[in-house]
C-alpha positions as CSV (number, residue, x, y, z in Angstrom):
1,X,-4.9,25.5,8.4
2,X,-1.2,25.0,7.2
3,X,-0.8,25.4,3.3
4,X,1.0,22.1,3.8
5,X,-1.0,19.0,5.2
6,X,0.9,17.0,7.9
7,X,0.6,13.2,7.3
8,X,1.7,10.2,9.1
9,X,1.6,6.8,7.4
10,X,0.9,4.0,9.4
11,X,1.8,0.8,8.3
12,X,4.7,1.1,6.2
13,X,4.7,-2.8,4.2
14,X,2.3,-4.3,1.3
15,X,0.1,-1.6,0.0
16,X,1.8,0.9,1.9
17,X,4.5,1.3,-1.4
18,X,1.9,1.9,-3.6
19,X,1.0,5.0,-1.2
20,X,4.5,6.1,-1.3
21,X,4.5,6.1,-4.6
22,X,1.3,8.2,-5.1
23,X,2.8,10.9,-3.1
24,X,6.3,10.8,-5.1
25,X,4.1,10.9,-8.3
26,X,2.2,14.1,-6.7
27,X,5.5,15.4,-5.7
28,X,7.2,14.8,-8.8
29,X,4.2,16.5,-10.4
30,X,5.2,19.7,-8.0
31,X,1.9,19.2,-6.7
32,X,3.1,19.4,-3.1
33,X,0.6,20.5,-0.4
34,X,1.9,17.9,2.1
35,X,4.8,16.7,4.1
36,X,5.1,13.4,4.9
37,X,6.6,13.9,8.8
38,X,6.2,10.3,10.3
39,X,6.4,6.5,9.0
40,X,4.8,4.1,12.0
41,X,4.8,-0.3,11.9
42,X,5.0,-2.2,14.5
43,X,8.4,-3.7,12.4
44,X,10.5,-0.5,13.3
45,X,12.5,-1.8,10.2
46,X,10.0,-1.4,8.0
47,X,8.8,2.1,9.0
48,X,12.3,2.9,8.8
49,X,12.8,1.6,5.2
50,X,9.8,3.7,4.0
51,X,11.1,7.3,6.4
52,X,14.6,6.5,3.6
53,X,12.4,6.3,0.6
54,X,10.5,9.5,1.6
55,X,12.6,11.5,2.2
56,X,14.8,10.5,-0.9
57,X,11.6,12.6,-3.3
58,X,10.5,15.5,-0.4
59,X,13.9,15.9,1.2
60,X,13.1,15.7,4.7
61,X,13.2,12.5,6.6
62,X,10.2,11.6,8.5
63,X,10.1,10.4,12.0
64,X,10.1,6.7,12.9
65,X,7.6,5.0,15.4
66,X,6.6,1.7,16.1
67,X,3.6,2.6,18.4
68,X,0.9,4.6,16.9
69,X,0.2,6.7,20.3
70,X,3.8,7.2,20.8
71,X,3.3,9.4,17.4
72,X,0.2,11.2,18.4
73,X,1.9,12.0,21.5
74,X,5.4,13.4,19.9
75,X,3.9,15.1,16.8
76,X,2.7,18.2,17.9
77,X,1.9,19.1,13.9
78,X,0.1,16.0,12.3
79,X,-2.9,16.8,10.9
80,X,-3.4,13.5,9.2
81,X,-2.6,9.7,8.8
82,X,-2.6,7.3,6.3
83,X,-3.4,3.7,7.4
84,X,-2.3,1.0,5.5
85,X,-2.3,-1.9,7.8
86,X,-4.0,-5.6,7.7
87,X,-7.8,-5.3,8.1
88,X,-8.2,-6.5,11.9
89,X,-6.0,-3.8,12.8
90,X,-8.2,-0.6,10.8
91,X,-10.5,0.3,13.3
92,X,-7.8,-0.2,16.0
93,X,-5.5,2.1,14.4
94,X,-8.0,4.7,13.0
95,X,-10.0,5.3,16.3
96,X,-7.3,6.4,18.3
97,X,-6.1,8.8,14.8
98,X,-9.7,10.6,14.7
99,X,-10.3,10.8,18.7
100,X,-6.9,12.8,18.5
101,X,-8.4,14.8,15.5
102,X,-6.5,13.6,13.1
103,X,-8.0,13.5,9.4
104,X,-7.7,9.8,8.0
105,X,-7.2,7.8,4.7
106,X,-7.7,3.9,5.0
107,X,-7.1,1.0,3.1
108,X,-10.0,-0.5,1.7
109,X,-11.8,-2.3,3.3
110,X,-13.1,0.0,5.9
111,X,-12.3,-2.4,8.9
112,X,-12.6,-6.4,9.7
113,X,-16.8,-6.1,9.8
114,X,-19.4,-3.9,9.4
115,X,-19.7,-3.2,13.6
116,X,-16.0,-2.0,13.7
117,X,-16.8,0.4,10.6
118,X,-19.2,1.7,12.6
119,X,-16.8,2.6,15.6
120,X,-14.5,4.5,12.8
121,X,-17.4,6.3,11.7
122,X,-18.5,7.0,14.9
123,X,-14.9,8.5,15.9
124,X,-14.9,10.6,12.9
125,X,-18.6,12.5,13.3
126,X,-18.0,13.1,16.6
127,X,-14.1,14.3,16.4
128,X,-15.2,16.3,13.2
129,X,-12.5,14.9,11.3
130,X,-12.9,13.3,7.6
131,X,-12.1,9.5,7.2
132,X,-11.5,9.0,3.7
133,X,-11.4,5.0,2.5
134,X,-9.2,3.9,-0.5
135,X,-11.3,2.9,-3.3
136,X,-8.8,3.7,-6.3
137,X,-10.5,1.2,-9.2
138,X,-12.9,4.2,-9.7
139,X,-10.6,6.8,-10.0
140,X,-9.0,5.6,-13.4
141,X,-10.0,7.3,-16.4
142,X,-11.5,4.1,-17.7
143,X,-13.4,3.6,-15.2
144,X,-15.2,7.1,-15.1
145,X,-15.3,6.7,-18.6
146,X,-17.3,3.4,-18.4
147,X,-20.0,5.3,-15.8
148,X,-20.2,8.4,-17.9
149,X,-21.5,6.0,-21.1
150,X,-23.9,4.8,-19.2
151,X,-25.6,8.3,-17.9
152,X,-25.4,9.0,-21.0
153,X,-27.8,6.2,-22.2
154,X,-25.1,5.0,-25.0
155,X,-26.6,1.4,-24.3
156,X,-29.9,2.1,-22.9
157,X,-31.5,1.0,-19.8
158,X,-29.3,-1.2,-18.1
159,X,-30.2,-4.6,-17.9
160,X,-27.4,-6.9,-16.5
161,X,-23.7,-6.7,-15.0
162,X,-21.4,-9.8,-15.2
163,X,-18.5,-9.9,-13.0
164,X,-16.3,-13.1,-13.8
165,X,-13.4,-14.3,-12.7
166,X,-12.4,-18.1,-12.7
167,X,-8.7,-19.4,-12.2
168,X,-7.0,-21.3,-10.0
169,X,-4.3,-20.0,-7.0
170,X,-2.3,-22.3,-5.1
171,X,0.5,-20.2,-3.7
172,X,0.1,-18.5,-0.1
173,X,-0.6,-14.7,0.8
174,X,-0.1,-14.0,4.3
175,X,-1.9,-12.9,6.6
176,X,-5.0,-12.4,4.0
177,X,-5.2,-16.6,4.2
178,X,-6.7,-16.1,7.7
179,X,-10.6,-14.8,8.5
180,X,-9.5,-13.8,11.9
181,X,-6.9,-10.9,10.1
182,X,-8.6,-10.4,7.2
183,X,-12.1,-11.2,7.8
184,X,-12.5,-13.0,4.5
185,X,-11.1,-14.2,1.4
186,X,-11.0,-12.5,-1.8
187,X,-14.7,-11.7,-2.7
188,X,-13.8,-8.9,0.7
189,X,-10.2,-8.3,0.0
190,X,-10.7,-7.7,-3.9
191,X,-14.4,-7.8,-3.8
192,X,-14.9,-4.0,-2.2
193,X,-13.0,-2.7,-5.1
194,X,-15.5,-4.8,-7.6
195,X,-18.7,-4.0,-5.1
196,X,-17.7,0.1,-5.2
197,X,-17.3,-0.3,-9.3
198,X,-20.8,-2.2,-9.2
199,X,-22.2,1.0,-7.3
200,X,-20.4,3.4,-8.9
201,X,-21.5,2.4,-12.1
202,X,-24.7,1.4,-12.0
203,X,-26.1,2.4,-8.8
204,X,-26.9,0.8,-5.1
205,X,-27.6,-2.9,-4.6
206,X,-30.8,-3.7,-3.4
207,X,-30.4,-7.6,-2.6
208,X,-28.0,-10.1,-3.4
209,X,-28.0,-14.2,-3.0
210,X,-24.6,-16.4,-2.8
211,X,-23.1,-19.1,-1.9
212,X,-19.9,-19.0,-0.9
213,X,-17.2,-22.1,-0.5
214,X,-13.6,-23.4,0.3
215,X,-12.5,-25.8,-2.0
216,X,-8.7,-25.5,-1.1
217,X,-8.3,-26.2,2.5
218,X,-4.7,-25.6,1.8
219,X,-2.0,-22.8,0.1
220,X,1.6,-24.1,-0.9
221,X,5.1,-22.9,-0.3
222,X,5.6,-24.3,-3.9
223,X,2.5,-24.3,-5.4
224,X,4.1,-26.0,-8.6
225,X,4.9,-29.2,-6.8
226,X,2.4,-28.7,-4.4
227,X,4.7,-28.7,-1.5
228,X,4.8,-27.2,2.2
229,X,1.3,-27.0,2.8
230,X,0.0,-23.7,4.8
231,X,-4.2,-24.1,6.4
232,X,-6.7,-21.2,5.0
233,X,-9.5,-20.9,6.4
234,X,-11.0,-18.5,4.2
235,X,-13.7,-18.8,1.1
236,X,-11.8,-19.5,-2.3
237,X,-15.1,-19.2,-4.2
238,X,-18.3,-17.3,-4.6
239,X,-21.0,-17.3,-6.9
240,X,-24.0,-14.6,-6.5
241,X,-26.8,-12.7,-8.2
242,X,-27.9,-9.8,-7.5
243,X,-30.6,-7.2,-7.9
244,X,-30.1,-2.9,-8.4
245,X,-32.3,-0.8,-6.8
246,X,-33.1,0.0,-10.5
247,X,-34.0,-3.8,-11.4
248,X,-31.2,-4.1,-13.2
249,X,-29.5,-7.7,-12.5
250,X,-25.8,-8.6,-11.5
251,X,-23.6,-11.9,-12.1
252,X,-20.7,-12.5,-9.6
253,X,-18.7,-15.5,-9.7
254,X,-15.3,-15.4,-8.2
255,X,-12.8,-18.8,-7.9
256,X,-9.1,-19.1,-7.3
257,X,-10.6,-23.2,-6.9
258,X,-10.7,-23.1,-10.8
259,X,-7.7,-25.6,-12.7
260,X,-6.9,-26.0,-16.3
261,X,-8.7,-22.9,-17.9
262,X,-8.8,-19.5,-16.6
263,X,-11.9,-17.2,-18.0
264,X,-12.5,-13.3,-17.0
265,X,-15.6,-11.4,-18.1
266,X,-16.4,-8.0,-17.2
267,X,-19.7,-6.2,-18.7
268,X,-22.4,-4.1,-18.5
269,X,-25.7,-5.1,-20.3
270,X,-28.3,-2.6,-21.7
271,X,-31.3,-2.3,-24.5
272,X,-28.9,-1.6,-26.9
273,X,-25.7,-2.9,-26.5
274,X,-22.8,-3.7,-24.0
275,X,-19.6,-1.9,-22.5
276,X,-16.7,-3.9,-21.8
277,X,-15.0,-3.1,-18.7
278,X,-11.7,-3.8,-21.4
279,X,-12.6,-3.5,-24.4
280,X,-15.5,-0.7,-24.3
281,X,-18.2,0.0,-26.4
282,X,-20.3,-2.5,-28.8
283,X,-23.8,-2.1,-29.5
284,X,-26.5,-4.4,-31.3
285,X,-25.2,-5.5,-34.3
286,X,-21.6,-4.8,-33.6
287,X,-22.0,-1.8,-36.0
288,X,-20.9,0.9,-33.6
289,X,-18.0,0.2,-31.6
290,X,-15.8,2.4,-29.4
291,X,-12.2,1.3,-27.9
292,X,-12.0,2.1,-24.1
293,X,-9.5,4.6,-25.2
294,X,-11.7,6.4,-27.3
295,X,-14.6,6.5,-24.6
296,X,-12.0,7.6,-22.6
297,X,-11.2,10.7,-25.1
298,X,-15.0,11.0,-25.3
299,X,-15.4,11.4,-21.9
300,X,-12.4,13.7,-21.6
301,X,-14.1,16.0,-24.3
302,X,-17.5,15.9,-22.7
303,X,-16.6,16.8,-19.2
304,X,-13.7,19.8,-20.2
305,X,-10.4,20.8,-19.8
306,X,-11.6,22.2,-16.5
307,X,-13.4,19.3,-15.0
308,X,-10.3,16.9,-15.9
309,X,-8.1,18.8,-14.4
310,X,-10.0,18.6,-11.0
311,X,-9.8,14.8,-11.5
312,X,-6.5,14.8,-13.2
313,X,-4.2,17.4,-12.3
314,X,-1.2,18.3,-14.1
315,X,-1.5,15.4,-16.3
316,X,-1.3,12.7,-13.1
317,X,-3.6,9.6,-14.0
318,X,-2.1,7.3,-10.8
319,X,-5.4,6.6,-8.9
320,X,-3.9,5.9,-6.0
321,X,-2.1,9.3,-6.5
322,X,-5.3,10.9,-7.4
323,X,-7.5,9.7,-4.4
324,X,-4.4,11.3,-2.1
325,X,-4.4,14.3,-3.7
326,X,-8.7,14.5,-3.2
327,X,-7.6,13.7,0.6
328,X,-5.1,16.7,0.6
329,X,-7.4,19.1,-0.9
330,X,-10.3,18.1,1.3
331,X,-8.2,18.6,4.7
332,X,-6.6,22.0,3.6
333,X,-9.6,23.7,1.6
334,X,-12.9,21.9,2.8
335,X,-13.4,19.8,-1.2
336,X,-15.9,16.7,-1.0
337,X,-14.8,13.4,-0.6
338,X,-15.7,10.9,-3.2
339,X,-15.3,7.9,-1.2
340,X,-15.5,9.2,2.5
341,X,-16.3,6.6,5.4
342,X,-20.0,5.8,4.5
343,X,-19.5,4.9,0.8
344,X,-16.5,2.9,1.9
345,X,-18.6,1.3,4.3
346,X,-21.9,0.6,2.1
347,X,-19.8,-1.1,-0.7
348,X,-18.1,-2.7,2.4
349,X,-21.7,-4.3,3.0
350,X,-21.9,-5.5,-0.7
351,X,-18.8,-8.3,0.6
352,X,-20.2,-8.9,3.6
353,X,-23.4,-9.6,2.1
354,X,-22.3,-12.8,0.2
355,X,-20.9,-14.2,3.4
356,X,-24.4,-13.2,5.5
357,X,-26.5,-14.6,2.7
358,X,-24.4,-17.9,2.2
359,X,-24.7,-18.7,5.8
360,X,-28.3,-18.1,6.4
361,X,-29.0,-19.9,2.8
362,X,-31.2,-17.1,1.7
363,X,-31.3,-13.8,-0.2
364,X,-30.2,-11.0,2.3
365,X,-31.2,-7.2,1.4
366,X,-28.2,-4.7,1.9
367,X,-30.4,-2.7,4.3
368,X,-30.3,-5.8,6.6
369,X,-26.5,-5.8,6.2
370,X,-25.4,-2.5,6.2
371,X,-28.1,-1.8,9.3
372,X,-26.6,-4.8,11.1
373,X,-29.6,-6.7,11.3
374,X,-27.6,-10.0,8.9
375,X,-23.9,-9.9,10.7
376,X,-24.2,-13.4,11.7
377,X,-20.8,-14.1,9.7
378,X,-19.0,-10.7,11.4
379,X,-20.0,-12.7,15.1
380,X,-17.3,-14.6,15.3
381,X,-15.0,-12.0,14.1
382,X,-16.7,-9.1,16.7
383,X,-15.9,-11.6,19.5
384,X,-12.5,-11.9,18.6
385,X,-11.9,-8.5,18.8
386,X,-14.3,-8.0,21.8
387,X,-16.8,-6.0,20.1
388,X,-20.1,-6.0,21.5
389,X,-22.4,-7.6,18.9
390,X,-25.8,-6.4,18.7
C-alpha cells in the first residue's frame, strides 16, 4: 500500500466544502497521508471549483470528471472516494466505487432507505473494501466527553434522554424538500446524526413509537413575506418515545412547524443527576456541577496524552477532519472504523423507524426495521429507484 492514500471526491457542492476543508485542516496540520487526485459532479463547474481549491493547500491539481466511471476508468491510482452527493444518489455512486475496489467515505445517511444500504454493504464485504459513513457529531470532544460521564456512572443508571427541538422554518432547502431525493425530512437528514449520538451514548434502541406530520405543505422564496411558494412533500414534524435495550427511555420531538417561540433541550437523565448536552454536568441538588469544558478536561485527563492523541492528532479537534483522518489510517495501516457501514446503517434504521412506525400507527422494534421486515415507508422510495422490495 502507498504511504499516501489516493482519494477521489465525488460530489463537489453542499457538504462537500466542509470535506475540503477537513483535509486542508489535516494538511495544514502536516498530517498528510493522502493526495486528493480527482474532484467528480455531474456540474463539471463545480468539480472544477473544488480541483482550484485543492490544489491551492496540497499543491497539485486534481483531475476533473463529471461521470463517476469515466474516473474509475482513467485513474489508474485511486484507492479511495469520498461521496458527498444527495441521498438518492449514495448507493448509485458508492456501488460502482467498491465493485472497482475502491475504499469509501459517505455522507450520512448511508443511502435513500434501508434496502439500498444493504446493496452498499453488500458491495463492500464482497469487494473487501471498507465503506466508512460520516457520522462527525460523535467525534467532537464534547461529545466523547458526554459518553465517557456516563460509563463512568457520574449520574447513575440512566433513566431518560430528551431530544427537543421546536422552531419554525419557512425558507426552502433544495433538493432535501423532496422524499424522492432525500428520502425524508429532517428527523433523516439531521435525525441520523441525533439517532448515532442516542446510540453512542447510551446504547442501542430497542423500540420506538412516532407520529410523524407535515404541517407546511409549502417552503418560500422569501419566507419573511411569505412569498414564491415552493411544494415539500416531506415531514416538518415528529414526535417519538423510545425505549433502550437497557430500559432506559427517550423523548424526541422535532418541528420546523413551530411559530412564535423556539425551545431546544438536550439531556441525559440518571439516578443522580443530569448531563446537558450544552451545559454538562448537574447532579441532585445542583451541588456538584461541571461545565462541558471541564468534563471535557476530565475526560482528556482520564483517557491520556496517548489515547487523545489517537483521537486528536496534533492538536486537530475538526470532526469532520478527524473522521477523515480515521478513514486514511484505516485504508493505509488496517485501524478500526468507528462508524463503518453497519453502524451507519443501524442508526440509519433509528430515522427510518419513525416513518415505519407513524405509518403503521404502532410501536415498531428496530430489529423489524433494520431486518427489513417494517420498510413499508422505503416502498415507494425502492420503486423509484427500481429496487426489488422484499
Amino acid at each position: 500500500m502507498s504511504d499516501s492514500l489516493k482519494i477521489g471526491m465525488v460530489g463537489c457542492g453542499g457538504i462537500a466544502g466542509a470535506h475540503r476543508e477537513g483535509y486542508q485542516i489535516l494538511w495544514e496540520h502536516g498530517l498528510r497521508d493522502f493526495e486528493i487526485v480527482a474532484a467528480c459532479d455531474i456540474e463539471e463547474s463545480r468539480a472544477a471549483q473544488m480541483a482550484e481549491e485543492i490544489s491551492a493547500f496540497q499543491g497539485r491539481r486534481p483531475q476533473v470528471y463529471s461521470q463517476v466511471e469515466a474516473m474509475l476508468d482513467a485513474e489508474k491510482e485511486l484507492q479511495a472516494v469520498d461521496i458527498c452527493a444527495a441521498h438518492r444518489a449514495h448507493h448509485a455512486l458508492a456501488v460502482p466505487c467498491l465493485e472497482a475496489g475502491k475504499h469509501v467515505t459517505i455522507e450520512k445517511p448511508l443511502a435513500i432507505t434501508l434496502r439500498a444500504g444493504r446493496m452498499m454493504l453488500e458491495a463492500a464485504e464482497k469487494a473487501g473494501a471498507l465503506l466508512q459513513v460520516a457520522e462527525n457529531y460523535r467525534r467532537d470532544p464534547s461529545q466523547r466527553a458526554i459518553r465517557w460521564a456516563v460509563q463512568e456512572g457520574m449520574i447513575g443508571k440512566v433513566r431518560m434522554y430528551y431530544w427537543i427541538d421546536v422552531g419554525e422554518r419557512l425558507w426552502h432547502w433544495g433538493w432535501r424538500e423532496q422524499k424522492s431525493e432525500a428520502g425524508g425530512g429532517w428527523s433523516l437528514d439531521g435525525g441520523v446524526h441525533f439517532a448515532d449520538l442516542f446510540r453512542f451514548h447510551v446504547g442501542p434502541i430497542r423500540s420506538l413509537y412516532a407520529d410523524v406530520r407535515a404541517f407546511h405543505p409549502y417552503r418560500y422564496e422569501k419566507p419573511d413575506i411569505l412569498e414564491g411558494s415552493i411544494p415539500v412533500d416531506v415531514e416538518d414534524t415528529t414526535v417519538a418515545v423510545f425505549e433502550f435495550e437497557n430500559g432506559a427511555l427517550g423523548q424526541w420531538t422535532s418541528t420546523s412547524a413551530a411559530p412564535g417561540m423556539d425551545f431546544h433541550k438536550r439531556a441525559i437523565y440518571g439516578e443522580q443527576g443530569a448531563l446537558d448536552l450544552s451545559d454538562g454536568l448537574v447532579l441532585r441538588g445542583g451541588e456538584s456541577k461541571r461545565s462541558l469544558a471541564e468534563l471535557v478536561d476530565d475526560y482528556r485527563s482520564a483517557i491520556g496524552s496517548d489515547a487523545w492523541e489517537q483521537l486528536y492528532p496534533k492538536g486537530v479537534t475538526s470532526s469532520i477532519a478527524t473522521e477523515l483522518w480515521e478513514f486514511v489510517q484505516a485504508v493505509l495501516h488496517g485501524s478500526p472504523l468507528e462508524t463503518d457501514g453497519w453502524e451507519g446503517y443501524r442508526a440509519e434504521a433509528v430515522s427510518m423507524a419513525l416513518y415505519e412506525s407513524a405509518r403503521l400507527k404502532r410501536p415498531v422494534t428496530l430489529a423489524e426495521v433494520e431486518n427489513l421486515e417494517a420498510e413499508g415507508y422505503q416502498k415507494e422510495l425502492n420503486e423509484g429507484l427500481r429496487i426489488a422490495n422484499g
